[in-house]
N, C-alpha and C positions, 0 to 999 in steps of 0.2 A: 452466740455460743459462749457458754461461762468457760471457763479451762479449771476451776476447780470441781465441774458438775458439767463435763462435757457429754454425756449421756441425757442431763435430767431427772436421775434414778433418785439424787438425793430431793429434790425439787418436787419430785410427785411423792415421796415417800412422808415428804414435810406436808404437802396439800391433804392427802389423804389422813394423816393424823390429825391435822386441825378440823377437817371435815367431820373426822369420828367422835373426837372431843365436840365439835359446836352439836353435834345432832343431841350426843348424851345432857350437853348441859340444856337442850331447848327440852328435850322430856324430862327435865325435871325442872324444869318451869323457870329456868334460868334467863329470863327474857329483859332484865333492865338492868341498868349499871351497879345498882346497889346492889341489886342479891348478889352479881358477879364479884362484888366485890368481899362481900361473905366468901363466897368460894375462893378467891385469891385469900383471905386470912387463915381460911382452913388450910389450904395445900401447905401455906406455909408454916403453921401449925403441926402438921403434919411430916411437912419436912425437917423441922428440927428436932421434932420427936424421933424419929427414923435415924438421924445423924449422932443425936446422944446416944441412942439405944445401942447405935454398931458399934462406935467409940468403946464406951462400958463395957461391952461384950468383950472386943478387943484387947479392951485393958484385962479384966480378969482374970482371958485365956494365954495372954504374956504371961500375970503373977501366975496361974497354976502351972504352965509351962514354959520355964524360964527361956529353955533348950530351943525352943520353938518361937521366941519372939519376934524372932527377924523376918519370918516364916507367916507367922499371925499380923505381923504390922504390913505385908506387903497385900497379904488377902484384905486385909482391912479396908489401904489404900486405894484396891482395884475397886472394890465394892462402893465405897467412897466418892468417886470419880466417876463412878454410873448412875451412885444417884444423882448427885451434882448435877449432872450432863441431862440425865431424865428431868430432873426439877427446872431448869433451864429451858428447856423444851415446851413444857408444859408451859411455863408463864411465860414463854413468848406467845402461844398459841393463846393464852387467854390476855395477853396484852389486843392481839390482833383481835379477839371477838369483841374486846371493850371496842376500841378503836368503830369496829363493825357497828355496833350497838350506839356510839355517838351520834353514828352518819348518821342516823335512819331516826335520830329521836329530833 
């Protein structure tokens, strides 16, 4: 019994995501180490696109409202911290299909 996952709830919620992601990346033919690794450049690609673009938003919506920056840098921060957390997630779950993908080669 874990004490930070004494139900399990997070533990199947983690398996069934990695599940959902391995199925998407085997239909689209994601089956050896190097395409997966294409996929890790793009997520990542992806993800610092994503982080520039809320930053800059962020930032503009300070300068056009000053009143409200305090306001606009907290919404920022929270947004921030979910992608973070989402991105994180994800390239654990496709460290674990590399990993997968080793065994079996």
């Amino acid at each position: 019994m874990n004490l930070n996952d004494p139900f399990g709830r997070v533990a199947r919620k983690n398996r069934r995501g990695y599940q959902a992601l391995r199925a998407q990346l085997q239909e689209a033919g994601v089956t050896d180490v190097q395409a997966l690794s294409g996929v890790v450049r793009q997520s990542r690609q992806s993800m610092t696109r994503l982080v520039a673009g809320l930053l800059g938003v962020a930032a503009v919506a300070a300068l056009i409202f000053p009143g409200l920056a305090t306001a606009v840098s907290l919404v920022a921060a929270m947004l921030l911290i979910g992608v973070i957390a989402s991105y994180l997630q994800v390239r654990a779950h496709l460290n674990r299909y590399r990993n997968e993908l080793e065994r079996h080669d």
